[in-house]
N, C-alpha and C positions, 0 to 999 in steps of 0.2 A: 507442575506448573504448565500452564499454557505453551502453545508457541505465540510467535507476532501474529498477528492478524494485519492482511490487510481486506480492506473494503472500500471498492470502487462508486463514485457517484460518477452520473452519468447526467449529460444537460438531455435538452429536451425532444433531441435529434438521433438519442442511445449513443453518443460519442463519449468517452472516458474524460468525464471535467476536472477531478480532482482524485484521489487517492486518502483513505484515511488510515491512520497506522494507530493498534494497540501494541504497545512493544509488550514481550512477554515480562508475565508479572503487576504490567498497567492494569488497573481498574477500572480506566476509561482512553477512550483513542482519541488522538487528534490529527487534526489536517496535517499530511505528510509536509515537512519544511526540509528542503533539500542542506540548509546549515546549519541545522539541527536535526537530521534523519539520513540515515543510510540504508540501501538494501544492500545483503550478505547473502550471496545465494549457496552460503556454505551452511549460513545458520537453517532451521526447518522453520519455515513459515503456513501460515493459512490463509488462502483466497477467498472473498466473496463480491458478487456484486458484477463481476464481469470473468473472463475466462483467466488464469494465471501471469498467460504470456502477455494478453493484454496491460494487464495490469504491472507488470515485469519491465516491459518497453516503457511505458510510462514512468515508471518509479527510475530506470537509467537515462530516458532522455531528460529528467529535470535535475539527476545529480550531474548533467552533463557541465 
């Protein structure tokens, strides 16, 4: 099986606007929901869309 995926959009300015998560196993991703989505930086995940830690910062500042 896969890992998670995540995948970064970005607005029109290259700033990180949203985050989209396939968890592993999903057949399709959806927009990260911080009360329904966590990041585990135990579990093995995959980036795309923008650099890791980008997208890492992001995904902790909205479970904040």
């Amino acid at each position: 099986m896969e890992d998670t995926l995540y995948v970064a959009e970005t607005d029109e300015f290259g700033e990180l606007a949203c985050v989209w998560v396939r968890p592993k196993g999903a057949k399709s991703a959806r927009v990260f929901n911080p009360s329904k989505d966590s990041y585990d930086p135990q579990k093995a995940a995959n980036f795309s869309g923008s650099a890791a830690a980008n997208i890492i910062g992001w995904l902790k500042a909205q479970s904040e």
